[in-house]
N, C-alpha and C positions, 0 to 999 in steps of 0.2 A: 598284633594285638594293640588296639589303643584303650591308653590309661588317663584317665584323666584325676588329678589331685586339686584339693582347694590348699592354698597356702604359697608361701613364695620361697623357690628352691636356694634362690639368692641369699636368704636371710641362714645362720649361723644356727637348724633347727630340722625337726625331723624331716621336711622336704630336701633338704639338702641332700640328708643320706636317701631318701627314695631314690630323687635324681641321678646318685651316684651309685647304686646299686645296679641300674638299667643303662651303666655307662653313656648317659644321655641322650638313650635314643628313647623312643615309643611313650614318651610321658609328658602331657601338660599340663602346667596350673596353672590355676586362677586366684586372683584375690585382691585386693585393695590395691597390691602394687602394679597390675598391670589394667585397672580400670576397672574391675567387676566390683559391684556390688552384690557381697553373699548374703544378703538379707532379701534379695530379691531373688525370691527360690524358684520361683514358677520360672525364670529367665534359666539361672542354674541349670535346672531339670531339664528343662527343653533340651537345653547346651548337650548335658551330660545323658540323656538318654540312647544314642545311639552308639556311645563308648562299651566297650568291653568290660571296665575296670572303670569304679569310681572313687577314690579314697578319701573317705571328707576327712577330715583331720583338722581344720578350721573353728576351734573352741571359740564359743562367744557366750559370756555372763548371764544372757538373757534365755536359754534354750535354743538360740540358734543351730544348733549343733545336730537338735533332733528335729527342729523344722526343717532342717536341709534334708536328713536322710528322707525323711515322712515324702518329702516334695519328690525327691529324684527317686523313690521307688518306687513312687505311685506312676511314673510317668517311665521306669526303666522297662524296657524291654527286655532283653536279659543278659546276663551276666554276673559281675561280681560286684558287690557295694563291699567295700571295707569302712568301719569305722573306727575313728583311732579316739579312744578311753583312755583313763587313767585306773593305776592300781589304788590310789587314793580311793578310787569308790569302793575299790574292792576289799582295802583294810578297812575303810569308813572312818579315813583320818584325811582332814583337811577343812579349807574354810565350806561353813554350810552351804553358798550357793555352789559352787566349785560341786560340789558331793553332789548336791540337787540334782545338777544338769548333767552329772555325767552317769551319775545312778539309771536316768533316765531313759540315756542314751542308751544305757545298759540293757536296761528292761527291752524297752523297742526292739535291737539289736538281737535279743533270744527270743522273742516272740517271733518272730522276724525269719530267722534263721532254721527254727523247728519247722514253718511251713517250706523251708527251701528243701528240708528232707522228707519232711512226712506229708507235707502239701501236695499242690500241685503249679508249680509255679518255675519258671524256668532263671530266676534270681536266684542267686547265694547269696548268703550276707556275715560276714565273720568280723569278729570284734575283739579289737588287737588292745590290750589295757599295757601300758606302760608305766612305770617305776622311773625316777630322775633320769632324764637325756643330758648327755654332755652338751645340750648347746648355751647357746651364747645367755638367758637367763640364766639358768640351772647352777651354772658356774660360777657366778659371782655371788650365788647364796654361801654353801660353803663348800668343806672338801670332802665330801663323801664321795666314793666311787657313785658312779655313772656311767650309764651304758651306752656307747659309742652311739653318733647317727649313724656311720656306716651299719655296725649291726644293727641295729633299728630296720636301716634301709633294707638289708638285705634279710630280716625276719620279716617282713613287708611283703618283698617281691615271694620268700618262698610259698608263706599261701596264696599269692596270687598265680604261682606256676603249679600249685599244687592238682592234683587230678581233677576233671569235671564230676566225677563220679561220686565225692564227698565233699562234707562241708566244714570247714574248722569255725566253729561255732566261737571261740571263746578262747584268749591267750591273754594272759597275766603274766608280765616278765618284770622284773626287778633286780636290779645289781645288787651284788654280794658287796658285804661290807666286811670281811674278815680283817680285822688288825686295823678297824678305822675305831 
């Protein structure tokens, strides 16, 4: 299986735990730190069309987020798009563009996904919303629990090893705050 991820595994952030979930095999990314430009999606797409697995995870203020998926699915063959959300859209707490774009992504990502079951179309598309990550931002805001990249990484990899037969349309995960 090859997976391709946008973001840098190096960096103190959910690529990390992907990386480390797949004990560092079968996964590459892309992103600013090793020379790609993600705004140049048709390049992306091409890249990412022949992979198995493609996980944008790559947030950018502008919509970037849903121009990359729009690009690499228009051009995927098939397989699995994962895109990585926030639960911020989903409580509908946070700053208004932040909400905008990932709302967004959101919509795309179910419209998207209903055709992977009810369609006809050899794509899956599942759309993973995340609540505070322990990485390296996250952590100097304050001290709320936070939910490991490891499990991040490793609720990642499970829909991606999940059966061809079904689609997980849609996970919103959030760490408990009991006694904070």
């Amino acid at each position: 299986m090859r997976i391709l991820v946008t973001g840098n595994p190096n960096y103190q952030g959910l690529c990390k735990g992907i990386y480390e979930a797949y004990n560092y095999n079968f996964v590459e990314f892309i992103g600013r730190w090793n020379g790609w430009d993600l705004t140049n999606y048709n390049k992306v797409a091409e890249y990412a069309k022949d992979y198995d697995v493609f996980v944008n995870s790559q947030y950018g203020p502008n919509g970037e987020q849903v121009e990359m998926f729009n690009a690499v699915y228009d051009k995927f063959k098939e397989g699995h798009i994962i895109n990585i959300s926030s639960t911020s859209a989903y409580w509908n707490n946070g700053p208004e563009d932040y909400l905008k774009n990932k709302k967004q992504l959101d919509f795309i990502s179910k419209e998207k996904s209903q055709i992977a079951c009810w369609g006809n179309t050899p794509i899956r598309v599942s759309n993973i919303a995340f609540g505070q990550l322990r990485s390296k931002t996250q952590e100097q805001r304050d001290s709320k629990n936070k939910i490991s990249l490891e499990e991040a990484g490793k609720l990642i990899k499970w829909v991606i090893d999940s059966p061809r037969s079904m689609n997980f349309h849609y996970l919103a995960v959030d760490p408990i705050q009991r006694g904070q």
